[in-house]
C-alpha positions in Angstrom: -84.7 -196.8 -46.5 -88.2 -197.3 -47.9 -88.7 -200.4 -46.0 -87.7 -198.5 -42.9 -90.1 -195.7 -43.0 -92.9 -198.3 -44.2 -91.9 -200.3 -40.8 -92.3 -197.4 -38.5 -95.6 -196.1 -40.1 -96.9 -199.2 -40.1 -95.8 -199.6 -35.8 -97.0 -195.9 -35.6 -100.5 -197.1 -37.3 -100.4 -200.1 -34.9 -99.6 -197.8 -31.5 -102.8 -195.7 -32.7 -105.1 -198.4 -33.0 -104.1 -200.3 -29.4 -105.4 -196.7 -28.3 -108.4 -196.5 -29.7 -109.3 -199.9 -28.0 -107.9 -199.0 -24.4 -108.8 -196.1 -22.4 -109.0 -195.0 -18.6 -111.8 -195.3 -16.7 -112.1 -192.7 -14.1 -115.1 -190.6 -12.3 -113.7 -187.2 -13.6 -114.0 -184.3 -11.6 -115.9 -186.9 -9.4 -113.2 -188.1 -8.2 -112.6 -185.0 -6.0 -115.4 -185.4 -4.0 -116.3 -187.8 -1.3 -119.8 -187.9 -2.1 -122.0 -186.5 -5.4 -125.6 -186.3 -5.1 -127.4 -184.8 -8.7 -130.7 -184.7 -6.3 -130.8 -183.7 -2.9 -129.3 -185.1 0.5 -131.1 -185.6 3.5 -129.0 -187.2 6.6 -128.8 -186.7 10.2 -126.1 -188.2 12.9 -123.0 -189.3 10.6 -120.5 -187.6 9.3 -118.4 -187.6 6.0 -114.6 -187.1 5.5 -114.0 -185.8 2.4 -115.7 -183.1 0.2 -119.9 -182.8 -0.5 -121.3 -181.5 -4.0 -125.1 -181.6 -4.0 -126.9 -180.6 -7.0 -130.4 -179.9 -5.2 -131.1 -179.2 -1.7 -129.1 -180.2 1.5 -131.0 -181.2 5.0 -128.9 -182.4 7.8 -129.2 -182.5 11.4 -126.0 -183.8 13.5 -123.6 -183.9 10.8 -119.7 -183.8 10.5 -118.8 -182.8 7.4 -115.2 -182.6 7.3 -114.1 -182.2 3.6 -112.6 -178.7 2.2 -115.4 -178.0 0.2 -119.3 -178.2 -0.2 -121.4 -177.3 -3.1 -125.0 -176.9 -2.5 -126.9 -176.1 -5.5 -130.2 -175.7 -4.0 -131.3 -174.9 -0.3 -129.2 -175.8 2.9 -131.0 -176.5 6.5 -128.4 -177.5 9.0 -128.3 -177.6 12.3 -126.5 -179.0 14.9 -123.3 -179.8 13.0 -119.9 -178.3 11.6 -118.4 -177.9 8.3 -114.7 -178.0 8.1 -114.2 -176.0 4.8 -115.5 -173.7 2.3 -119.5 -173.8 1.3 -121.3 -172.6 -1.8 -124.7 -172.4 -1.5 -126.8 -171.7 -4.8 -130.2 -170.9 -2.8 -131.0 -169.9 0.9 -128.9 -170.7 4.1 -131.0 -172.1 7.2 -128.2 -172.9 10.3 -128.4 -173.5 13.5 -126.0 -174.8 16.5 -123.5 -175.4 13.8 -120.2 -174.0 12.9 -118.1 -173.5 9.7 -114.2 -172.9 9.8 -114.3 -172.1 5.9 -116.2 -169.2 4.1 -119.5 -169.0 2.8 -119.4 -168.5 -1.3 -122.1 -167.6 -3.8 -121.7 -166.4 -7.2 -122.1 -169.0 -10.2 -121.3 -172.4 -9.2 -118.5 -174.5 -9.1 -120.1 -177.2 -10.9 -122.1 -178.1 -14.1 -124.0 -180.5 -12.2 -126.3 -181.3 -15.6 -123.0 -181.9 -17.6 -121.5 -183.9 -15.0 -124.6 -186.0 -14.7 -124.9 -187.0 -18.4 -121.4 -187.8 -18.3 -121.5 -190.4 -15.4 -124.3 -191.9 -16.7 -122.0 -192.4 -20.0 -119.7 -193.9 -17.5 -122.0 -196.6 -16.1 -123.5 -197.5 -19.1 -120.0 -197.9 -21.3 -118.9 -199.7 -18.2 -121.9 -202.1 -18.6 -120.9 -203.1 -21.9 -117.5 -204.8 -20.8 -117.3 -208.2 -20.9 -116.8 -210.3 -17.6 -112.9 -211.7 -16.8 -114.0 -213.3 -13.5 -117.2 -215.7 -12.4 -119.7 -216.2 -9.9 -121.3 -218.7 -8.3 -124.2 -219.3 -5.8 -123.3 -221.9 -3.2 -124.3 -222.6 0.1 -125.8 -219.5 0.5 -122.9 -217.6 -0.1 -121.7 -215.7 -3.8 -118.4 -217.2 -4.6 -116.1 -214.4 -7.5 -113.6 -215.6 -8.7 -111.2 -213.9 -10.8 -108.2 -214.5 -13.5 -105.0 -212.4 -11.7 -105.5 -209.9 -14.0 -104.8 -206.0 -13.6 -108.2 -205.5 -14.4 -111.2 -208.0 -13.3 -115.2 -207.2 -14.3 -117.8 -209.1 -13.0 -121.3 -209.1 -14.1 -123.9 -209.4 -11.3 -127.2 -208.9 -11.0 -129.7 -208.2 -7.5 -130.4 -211.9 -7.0 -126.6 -212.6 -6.2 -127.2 -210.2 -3.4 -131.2 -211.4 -2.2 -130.4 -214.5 -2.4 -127.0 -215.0 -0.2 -125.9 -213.9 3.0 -122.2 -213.4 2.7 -119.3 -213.6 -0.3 -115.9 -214.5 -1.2 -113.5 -213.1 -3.8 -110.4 -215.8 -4.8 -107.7 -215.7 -7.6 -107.5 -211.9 -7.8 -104.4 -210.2 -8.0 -103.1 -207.5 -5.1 -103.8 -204.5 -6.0 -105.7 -205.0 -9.1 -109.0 -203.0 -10.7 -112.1 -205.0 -9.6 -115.0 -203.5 -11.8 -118.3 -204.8 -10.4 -121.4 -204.3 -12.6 -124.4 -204.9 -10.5 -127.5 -204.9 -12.6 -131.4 -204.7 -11.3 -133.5 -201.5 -10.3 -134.1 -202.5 -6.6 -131.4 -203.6 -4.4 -130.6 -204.7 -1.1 -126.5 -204.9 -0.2 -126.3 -206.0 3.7 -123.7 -207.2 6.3 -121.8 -210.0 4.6 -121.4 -209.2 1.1 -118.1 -207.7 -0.7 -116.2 -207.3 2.3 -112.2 -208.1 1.7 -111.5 -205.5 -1.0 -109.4 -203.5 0.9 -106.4 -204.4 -1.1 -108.2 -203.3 -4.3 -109.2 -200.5 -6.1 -112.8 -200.9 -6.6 -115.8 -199.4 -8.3 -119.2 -201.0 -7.8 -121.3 -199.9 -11.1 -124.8 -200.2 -10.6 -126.4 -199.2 -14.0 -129.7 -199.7 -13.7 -130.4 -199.2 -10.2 -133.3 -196.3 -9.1 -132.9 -197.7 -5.4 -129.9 -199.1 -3.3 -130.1 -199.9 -0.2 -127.0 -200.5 2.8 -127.5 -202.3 6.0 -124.8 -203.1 8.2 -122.2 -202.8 5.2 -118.6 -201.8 5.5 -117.3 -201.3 2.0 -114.1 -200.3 1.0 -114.6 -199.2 -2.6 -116.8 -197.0 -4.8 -119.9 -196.5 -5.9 -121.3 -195.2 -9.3 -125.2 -195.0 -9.4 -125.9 -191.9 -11.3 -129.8 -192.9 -11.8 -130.8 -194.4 -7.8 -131.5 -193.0 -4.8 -129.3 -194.6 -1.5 -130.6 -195.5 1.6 -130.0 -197.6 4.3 -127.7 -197.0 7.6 -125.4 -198.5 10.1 -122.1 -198.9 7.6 -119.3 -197.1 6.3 -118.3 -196.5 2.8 -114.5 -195.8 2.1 -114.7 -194.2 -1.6 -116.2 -191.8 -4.0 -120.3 -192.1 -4.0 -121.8 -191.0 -6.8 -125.7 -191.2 -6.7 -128.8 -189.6 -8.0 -130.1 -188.5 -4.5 -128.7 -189.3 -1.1 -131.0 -190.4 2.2 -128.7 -192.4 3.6 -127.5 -192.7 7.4 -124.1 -193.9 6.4 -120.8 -193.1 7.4 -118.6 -191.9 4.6 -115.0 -192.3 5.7 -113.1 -190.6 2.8 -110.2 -192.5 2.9 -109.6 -193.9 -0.7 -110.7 -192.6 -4.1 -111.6 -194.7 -7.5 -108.2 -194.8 -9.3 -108.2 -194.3 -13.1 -107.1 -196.9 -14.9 -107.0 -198.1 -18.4 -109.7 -200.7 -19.3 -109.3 -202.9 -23.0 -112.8 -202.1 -25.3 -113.7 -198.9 -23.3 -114.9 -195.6 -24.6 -113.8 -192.4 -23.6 -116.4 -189.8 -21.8 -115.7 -186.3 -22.6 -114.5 -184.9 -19.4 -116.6 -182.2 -17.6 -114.8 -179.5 -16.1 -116.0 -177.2 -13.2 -117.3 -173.3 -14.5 -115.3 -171.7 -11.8 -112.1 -173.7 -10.9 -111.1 -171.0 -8.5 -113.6 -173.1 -6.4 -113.1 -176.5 -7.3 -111.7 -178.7 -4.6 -107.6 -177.6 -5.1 -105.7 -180.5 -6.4 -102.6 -178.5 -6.6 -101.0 -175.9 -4.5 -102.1 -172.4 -4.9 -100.3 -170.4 -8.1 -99.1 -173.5 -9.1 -100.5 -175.1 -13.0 -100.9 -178.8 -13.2 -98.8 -180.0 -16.0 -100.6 -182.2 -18.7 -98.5 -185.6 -18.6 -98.6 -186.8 -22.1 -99.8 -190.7 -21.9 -96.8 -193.5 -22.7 -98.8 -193.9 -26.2 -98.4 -190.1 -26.8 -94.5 -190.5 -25.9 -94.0 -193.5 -28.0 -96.0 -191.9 -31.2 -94.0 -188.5 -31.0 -90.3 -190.8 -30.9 -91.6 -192.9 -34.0 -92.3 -189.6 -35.8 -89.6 -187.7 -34.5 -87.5 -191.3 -36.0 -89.6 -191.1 -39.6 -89.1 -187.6 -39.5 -84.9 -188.1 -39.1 -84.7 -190.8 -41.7 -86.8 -188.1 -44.5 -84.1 -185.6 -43.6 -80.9 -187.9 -44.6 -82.9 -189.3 -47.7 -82.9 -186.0 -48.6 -79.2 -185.2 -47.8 -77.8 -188.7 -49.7 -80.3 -188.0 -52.8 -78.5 -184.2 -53.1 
């Protein structure tokens, strides 16, 4: 009996520690928007499909923003455009020629946009730290990844595998898979040509040193995690969440995928920000309605090996009376 208890404490201990050395990577309560900007956003003729949250001041001029929601933290001038949802606005309100099907909100804000920063910068830089699965190559002008048909792929890059090609390729990579791509340098250029094909993928392009990016002519479907640069560029779409430290970008947004969490080996847990007024949070579940915490399959599988030790104590007890 002994050696029964010692076996499941000892697979208990051993379900704790794979834990400890696996965790999800996810963009939080960043996942609910379409686009995050911790500075300000300044656009004109594009629109974007899912929801805004703008820590500083918002300019726009011809602009679709078609999302449920839009935080402004700062000042909004807008003209000439509509707003399919709610907006909060922290500051003044400066319209013109636009429309708004939602309400206009004030009060405290939705967000802790100060917390929320610190903790995607935790993000991208714990994300940095990974190790590379798949490779890359420069040849014949192009950037050649290849990965291992993993779940999960990271590849390291840096801005002179984008400078110094004109288009890419991605082989060996399994349907469906993670790809994390960790882009390092503090000016970069991304243009027509590179990372296209990801489509089948759920994709977060990390770029953790970057104080500039700049899009020309791109269509990428994935997302993008650059809590420290400002964006620019125009003429290309984006299908996933943005997060950015200022937006001045003429790019179309499309809304039509967010980062999926998933678990990552050697990857350290964020503590997760959540909003100060939830009432105004984009709604993930239906009004009145509570979202049930899901215990994890490692939470399930400790609480049967306890519930098991605990069991196996009781009838020790019964046979030794």
């Amino acid at each position: 009996m002994f050696k029964s208890s010692r076996f499941l404490l000892g697979f208990a201990t051993l379900l704790g520690a794979s834990t400890a050395f696996a965790a999800p990577v996810e963009l939080g309560l960043a996942s609910a928007y379409n686009l995050v900007s911790f500075g300000d956003f300044k656009s004109n003729s594009n629109s974007i499909g899912g929801n805004v949250a703008v820590a500083g001041d918002f300019s726009a001029n011809g602009f679709a923003l078609n999302g449920k929601s839009l935080v402004v933290g700062g000042d909004l001038a807008y003209r000439n455009g509509s707003i399919a949802g709610n907006a909060y606005v922290g500051g003044t309100r400066s319209t013109k020629g636009m429309s708004i099907n939602g309400q206009w909100l004030d009060g405290a804000s939705p967000l802790d946009f100060t917390a929320l920063a610190q903790q995607m910068g935790k993000l991208s830089s714990g994300l940095a730290g990974l190790g590379a699965t798949g490779s890359s190559q420069s040849q014949w002008g192009g950037l050649h990844l290849a990965g291992t048909q993993s779940a999960v792929e990271v590849f390291q890059l840096t801005a002179s595998d984008f400078t110094g090609n004109g288009w890419s390729n991605l082989s060996n990579l399994a349907y469906g898979s993670t790809l994390i791509f960790n882009i390092g340098g503090s000016h970069l250029t991304l243009s027509n040509g590179m990372l296209g094909g990801l489509s089948g993928y759920n994709v977060l392009l990390n770029f953790y040193e970057a104080e500039s990016i700049t899009f020309a002519g791109i269509a990428l479907d994935a997302s993008i995690l650059a809590p420290h640069a400002t964006v620019k560029g125009g003429n290309g779409t984006i299908g996933g969440n943005v997060v950015a430290a200022d937006w001045q970008a003429q790019l179309t947004l499309l809304g039509t995928r967010s980062f999926q969490g998933t678990e990552v080996a050697a990857y350290g847990v964020p503590e997760p920000i959540q909003p100060e007024r939830p009432d105004l949070a984009p709604q993930l579940t239906l009004p009145g309605e509570a979202a049930a915490e899901v215990p994890e399959p490692s939470q399930l599988a400790l609480f049967g090996v306890g519930l098991a030790m605990l069991c196996l104590a009781t009838r020790r007890r019964k046979l030794a009376a």
